[in-house]
Jmol script that loads the backbone (N, CA, C; Angstrom):
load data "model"
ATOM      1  N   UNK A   1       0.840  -1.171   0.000  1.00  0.00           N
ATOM      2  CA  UNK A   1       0.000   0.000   0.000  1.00  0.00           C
ATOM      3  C   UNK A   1       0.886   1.235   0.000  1.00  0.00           C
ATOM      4  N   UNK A   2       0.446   2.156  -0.837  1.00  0.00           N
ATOM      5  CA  UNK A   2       1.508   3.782  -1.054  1.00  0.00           C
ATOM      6  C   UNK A   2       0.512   4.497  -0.321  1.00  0.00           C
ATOM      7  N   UNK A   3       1.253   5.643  -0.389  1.00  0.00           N
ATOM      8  CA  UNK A   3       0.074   6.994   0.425  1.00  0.00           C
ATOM      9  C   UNK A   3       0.936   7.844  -0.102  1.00  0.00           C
ATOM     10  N   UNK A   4      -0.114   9.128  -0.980  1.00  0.00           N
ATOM     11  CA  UNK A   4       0.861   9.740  -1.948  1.00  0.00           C
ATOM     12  C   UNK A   4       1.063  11.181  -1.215  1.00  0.00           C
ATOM     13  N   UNK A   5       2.289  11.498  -1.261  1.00  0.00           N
ATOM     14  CA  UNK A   5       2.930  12.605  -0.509  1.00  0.00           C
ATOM     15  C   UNK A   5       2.718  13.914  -0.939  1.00  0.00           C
ATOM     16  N   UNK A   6       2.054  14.769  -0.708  1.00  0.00           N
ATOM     17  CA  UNK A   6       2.179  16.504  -0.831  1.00  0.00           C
ATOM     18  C   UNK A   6       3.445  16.733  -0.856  1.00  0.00           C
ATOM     19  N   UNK A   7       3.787  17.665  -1.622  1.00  0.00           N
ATOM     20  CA  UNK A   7       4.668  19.014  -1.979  1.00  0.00           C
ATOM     21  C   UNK A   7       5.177  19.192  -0.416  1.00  0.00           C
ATOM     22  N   UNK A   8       4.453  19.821   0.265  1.00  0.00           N
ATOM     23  CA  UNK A   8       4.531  20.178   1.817  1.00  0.00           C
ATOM     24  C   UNK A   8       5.455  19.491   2.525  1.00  0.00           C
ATOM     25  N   UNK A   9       4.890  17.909   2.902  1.00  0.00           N
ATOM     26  CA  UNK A   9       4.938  17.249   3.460  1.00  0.00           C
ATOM     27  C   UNK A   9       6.705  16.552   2.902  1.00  0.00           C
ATOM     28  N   UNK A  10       6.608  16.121   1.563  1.00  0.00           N
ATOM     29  CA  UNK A  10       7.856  16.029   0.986  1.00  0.00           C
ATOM     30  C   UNK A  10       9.189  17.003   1.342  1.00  0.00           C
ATOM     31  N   UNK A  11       9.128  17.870   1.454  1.00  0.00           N
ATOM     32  CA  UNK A  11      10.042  18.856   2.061  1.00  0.00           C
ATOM     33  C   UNK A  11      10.644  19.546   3.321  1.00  0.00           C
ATOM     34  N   UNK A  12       9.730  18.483   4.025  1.00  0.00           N
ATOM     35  CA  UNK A  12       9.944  18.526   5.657  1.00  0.00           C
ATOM     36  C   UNK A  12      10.878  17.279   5.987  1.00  0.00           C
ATOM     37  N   UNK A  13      10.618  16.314   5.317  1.00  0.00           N
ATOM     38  CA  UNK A  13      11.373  15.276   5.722  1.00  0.00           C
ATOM     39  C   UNK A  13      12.596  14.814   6.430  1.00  0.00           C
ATOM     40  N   UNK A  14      12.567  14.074   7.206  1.00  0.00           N
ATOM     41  CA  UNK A  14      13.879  14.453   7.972  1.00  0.00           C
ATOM     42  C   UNK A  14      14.690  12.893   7.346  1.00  0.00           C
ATOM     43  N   UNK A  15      15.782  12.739   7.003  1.00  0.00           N
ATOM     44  CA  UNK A  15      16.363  11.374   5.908  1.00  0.00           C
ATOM     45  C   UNK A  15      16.999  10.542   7.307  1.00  0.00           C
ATOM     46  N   UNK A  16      16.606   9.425   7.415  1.00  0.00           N
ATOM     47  CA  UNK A  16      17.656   8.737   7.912  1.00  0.00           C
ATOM     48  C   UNK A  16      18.646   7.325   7.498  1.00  0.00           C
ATOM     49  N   UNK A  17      19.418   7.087   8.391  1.00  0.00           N
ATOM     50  CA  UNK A  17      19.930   5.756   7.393  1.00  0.00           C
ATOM     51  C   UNK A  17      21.000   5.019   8.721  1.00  0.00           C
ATOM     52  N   UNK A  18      21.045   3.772   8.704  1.00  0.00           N
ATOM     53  CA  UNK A  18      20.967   3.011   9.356  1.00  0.00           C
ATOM     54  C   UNK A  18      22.978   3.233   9.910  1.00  0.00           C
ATOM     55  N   UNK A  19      22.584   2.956  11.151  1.00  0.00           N
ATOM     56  CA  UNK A  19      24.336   3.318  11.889  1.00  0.00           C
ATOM     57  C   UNK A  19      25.104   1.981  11.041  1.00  0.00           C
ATOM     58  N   UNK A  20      24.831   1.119  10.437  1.00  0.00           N
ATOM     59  CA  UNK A  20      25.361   0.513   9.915  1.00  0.00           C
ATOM     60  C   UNK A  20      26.196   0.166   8.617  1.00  0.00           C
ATOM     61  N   UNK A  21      25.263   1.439   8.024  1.00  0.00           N
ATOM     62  CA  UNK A  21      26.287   1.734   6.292  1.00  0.00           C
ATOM     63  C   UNK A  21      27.507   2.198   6.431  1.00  0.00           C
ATOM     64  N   UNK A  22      28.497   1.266   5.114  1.00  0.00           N
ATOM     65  CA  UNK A  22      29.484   1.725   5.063  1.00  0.00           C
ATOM     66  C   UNK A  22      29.871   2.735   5.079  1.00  0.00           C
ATOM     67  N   UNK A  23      30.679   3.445   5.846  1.00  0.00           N
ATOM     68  CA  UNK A  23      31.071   4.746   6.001  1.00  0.00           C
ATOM     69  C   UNK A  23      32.085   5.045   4.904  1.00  0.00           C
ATOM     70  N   UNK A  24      33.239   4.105   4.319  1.00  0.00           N
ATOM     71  CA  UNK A  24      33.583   4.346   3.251  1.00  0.00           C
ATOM     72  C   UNK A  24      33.020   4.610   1.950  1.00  0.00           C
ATOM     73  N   UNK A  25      31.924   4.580   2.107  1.00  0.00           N
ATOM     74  CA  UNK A  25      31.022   4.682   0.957  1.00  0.00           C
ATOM     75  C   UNK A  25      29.449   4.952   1.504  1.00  0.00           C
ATOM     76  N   UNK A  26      29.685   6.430   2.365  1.00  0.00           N
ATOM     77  CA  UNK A  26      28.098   7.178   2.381  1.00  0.00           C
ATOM     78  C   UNK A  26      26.873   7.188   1.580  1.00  0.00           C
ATOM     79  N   UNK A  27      27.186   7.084   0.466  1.00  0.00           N
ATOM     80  CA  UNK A  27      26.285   7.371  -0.578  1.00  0.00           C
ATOM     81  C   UNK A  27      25.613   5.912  -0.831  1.00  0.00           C
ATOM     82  N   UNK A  28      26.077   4.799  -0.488  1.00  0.00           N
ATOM     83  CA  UNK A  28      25.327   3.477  -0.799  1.00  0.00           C
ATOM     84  C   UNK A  28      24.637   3.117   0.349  1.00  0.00           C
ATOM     85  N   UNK A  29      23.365   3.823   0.368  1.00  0.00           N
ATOM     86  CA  UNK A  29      22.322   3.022   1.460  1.00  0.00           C
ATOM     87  C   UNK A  29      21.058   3.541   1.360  1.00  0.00           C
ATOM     88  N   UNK A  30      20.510   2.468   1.485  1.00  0.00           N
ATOM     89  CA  UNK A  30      18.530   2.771   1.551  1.00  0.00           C
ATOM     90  C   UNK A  30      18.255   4.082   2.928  1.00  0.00           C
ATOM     91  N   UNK A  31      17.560   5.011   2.606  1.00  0.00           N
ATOM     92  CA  UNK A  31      17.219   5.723   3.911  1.00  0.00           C
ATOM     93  C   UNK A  31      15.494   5.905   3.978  1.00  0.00           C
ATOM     94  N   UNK A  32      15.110   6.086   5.157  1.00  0.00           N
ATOM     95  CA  UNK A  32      13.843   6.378   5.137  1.00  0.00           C
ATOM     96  C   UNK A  32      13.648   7.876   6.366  1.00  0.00           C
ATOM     97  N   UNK A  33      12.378   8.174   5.915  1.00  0.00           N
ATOM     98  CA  UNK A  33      11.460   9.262   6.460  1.00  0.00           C
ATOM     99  C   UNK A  33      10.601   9.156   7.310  1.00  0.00           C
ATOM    100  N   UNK A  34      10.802   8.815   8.380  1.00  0.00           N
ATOM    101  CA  UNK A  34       9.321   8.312   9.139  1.00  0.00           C
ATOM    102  C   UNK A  34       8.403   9.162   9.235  1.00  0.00           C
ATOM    103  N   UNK A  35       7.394   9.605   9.296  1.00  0.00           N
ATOM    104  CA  UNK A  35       6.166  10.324   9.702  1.00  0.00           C
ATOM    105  C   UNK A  35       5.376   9.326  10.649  1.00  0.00           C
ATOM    106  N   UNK A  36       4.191  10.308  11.360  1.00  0.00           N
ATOM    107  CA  UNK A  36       3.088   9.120  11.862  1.00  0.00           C
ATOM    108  C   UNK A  36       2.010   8.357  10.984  1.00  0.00           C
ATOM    109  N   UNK A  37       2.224   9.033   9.780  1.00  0.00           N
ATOM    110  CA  UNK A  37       1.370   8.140   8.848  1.00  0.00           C
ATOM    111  C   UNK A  37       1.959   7.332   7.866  1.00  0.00           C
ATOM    112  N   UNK A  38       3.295   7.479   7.594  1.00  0.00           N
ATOM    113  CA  UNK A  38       3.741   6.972   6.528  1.00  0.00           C
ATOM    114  C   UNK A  38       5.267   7.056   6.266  1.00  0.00           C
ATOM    115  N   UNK A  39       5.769   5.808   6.318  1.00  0.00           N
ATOM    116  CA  UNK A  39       7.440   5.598   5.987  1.00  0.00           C
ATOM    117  C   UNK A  39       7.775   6.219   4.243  1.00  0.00           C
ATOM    118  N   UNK A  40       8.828   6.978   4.269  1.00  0.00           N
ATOM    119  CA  UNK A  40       8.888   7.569   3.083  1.00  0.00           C
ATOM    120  C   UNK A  40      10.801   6.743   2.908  1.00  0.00           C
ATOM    121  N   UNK A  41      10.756   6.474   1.430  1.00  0.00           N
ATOM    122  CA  UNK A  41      11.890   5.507   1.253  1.00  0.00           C
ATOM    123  C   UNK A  41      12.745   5.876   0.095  1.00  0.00           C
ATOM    124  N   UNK A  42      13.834   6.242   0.220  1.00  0.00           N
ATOM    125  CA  UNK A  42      14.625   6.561  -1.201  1.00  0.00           C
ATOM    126  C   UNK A  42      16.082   6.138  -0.987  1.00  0.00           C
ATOM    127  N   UNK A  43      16.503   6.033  -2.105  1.00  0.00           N
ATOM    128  CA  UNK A  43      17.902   5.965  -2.926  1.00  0.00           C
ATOM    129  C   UNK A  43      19.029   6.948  -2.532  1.00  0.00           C
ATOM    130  N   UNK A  44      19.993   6.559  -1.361  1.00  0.00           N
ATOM    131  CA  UNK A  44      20.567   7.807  -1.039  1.00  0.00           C
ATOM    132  C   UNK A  44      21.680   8.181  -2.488  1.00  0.00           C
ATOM    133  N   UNK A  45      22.100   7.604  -3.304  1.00  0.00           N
ATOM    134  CA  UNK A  45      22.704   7.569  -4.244  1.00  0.00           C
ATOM    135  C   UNK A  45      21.994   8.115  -5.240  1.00  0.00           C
ATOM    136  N   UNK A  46      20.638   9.185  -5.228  1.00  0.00           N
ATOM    137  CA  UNK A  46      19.733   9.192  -5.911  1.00  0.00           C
ATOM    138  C   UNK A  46      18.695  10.032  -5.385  1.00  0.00           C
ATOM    139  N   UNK A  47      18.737  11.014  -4.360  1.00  0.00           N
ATOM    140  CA  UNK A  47      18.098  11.298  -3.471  1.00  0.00           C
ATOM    141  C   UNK A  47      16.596  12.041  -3.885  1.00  0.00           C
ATOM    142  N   UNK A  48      17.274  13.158  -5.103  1.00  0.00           N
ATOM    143  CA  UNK A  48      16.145  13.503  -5.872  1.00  0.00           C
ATOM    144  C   UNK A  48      15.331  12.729  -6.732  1.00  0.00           C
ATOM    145  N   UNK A  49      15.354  11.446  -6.616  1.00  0.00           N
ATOM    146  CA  UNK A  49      14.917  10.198  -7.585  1.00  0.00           C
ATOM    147  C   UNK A  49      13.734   9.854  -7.183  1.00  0.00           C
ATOM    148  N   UNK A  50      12.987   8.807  -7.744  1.00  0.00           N
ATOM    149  CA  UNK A  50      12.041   8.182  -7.224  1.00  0.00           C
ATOM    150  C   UNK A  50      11.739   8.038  -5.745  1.00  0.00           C
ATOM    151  N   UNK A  51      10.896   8.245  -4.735  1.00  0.00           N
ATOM    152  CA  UNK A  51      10.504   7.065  -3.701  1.00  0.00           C
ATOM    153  C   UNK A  51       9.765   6.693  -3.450  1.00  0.00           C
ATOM    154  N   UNK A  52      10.041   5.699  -2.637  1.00  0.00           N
ATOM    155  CA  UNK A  52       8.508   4.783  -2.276  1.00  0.00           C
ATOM    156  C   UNK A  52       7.828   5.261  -0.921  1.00  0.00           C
ATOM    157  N   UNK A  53       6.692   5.199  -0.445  1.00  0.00           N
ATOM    158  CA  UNK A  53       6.371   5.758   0.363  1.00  0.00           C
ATOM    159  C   UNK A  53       5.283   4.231   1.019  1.00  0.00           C
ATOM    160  N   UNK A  54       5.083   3.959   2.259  1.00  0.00           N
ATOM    161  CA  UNK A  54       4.116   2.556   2.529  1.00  0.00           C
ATOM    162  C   UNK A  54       3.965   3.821   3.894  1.00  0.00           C
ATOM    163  N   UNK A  55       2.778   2.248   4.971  1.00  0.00           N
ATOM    164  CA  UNK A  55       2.168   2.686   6.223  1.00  0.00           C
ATOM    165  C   UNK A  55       3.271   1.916   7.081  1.00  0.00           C
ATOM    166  N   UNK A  56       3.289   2.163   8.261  1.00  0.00           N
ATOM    167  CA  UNK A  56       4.773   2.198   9.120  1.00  0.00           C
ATOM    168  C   UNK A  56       4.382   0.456   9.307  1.00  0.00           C
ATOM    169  N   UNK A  57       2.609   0.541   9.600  1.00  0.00           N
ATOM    170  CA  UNK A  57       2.946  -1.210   9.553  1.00  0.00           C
ATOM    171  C   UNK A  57       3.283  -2.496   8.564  1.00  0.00           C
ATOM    172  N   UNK A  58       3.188  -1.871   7.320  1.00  0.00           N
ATOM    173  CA  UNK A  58       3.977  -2.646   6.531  1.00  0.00           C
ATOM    174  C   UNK A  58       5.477  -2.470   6.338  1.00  0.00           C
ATOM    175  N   UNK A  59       5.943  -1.072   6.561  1.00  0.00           N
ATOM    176  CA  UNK A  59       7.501  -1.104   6.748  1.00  0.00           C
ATOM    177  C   UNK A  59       7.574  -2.236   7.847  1.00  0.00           C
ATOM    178  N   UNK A  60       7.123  -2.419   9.081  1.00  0.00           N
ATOM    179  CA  UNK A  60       7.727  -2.798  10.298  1.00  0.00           C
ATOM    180  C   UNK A  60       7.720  -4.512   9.998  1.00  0.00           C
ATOM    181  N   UNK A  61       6.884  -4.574   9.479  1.00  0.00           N
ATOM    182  CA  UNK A  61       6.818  -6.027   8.363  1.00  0.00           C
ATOM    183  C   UNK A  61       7.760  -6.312   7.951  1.00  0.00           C
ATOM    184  N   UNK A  62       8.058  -5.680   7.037  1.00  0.00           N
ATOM    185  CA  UNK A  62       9.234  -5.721   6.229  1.00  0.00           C
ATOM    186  C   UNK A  62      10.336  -5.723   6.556  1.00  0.00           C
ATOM    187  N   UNK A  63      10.898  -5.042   7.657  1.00  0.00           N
ATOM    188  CA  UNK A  63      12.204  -4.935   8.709  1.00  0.00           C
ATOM    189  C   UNK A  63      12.491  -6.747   9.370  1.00  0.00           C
ATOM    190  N   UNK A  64      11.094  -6.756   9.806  1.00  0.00           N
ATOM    191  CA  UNK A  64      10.815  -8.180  10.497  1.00  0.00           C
ATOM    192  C   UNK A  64      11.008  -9.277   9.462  1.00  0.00           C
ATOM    193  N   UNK A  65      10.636  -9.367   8.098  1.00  0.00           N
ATOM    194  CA  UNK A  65      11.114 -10.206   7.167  1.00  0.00           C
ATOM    195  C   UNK A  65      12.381 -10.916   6.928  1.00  0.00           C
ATOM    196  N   UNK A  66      12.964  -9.139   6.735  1.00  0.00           N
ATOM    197  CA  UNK A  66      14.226  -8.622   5.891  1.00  0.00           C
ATOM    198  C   UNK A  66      15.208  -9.298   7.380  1.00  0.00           C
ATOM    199  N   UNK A  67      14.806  -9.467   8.493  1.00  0.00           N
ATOM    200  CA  UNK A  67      15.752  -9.774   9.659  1.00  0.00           C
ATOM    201  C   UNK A  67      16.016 -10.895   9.929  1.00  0.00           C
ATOM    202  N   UNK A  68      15.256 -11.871   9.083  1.00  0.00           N
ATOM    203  CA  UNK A  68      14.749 -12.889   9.791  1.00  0.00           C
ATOM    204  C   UNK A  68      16.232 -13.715   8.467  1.00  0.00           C
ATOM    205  N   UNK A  69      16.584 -13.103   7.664  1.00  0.00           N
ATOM    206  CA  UNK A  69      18.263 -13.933   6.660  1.00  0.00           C
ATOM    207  C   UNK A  69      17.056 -14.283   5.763  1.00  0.00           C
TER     208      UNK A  69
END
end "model"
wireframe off; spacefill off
backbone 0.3
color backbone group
C-alpha cells in the first residue's frame, strides 16, 4: 500500500539511514522518512529520484522479514 505525498509534506522530511552503512562509501544506502502516517523511502545515491512511500505497519513487516536472513 503507497500513500501519496504533498509538496509540503515532501520537504519537511527528515532522511535517515541506518548506523550501519558503510562509512567508506556514504552514498550506498537505503534511507527512510518516518512520519506518523507513513514511511517515506529513497535511494541515497539518488536522493532527488524516485521514492517509495508505505504505512509504518507494513515497513515494520518488512524490517521483520528482511531480519529474519
Amino acid at each position: 500500500m503507497t500513500h501519496e505525498t504533498s509538496v509540503d509534506e515532501a520537504s519537511e522530511l527528515k532522511w535517515l539511514k541506518s548506523s550501519y552503512s558503510d562509512s567508506s562509501n556514504p552514498s550506498d544506502c537505503v534511507e527512510i522518512a518516518p512520519t506518523p502516517t507513513t514511511i517515506h523511502i529513497r535511494d541515497s545515491k539518488n536522493p532527488g529520484g524516485d521514492r517509495l512511500a508505505t504505512a509504518p505497519a507494513a515497513w515494520a513487516a518488512f524490517v521483520r522479514f528482511a531480519a529474519q536472513g
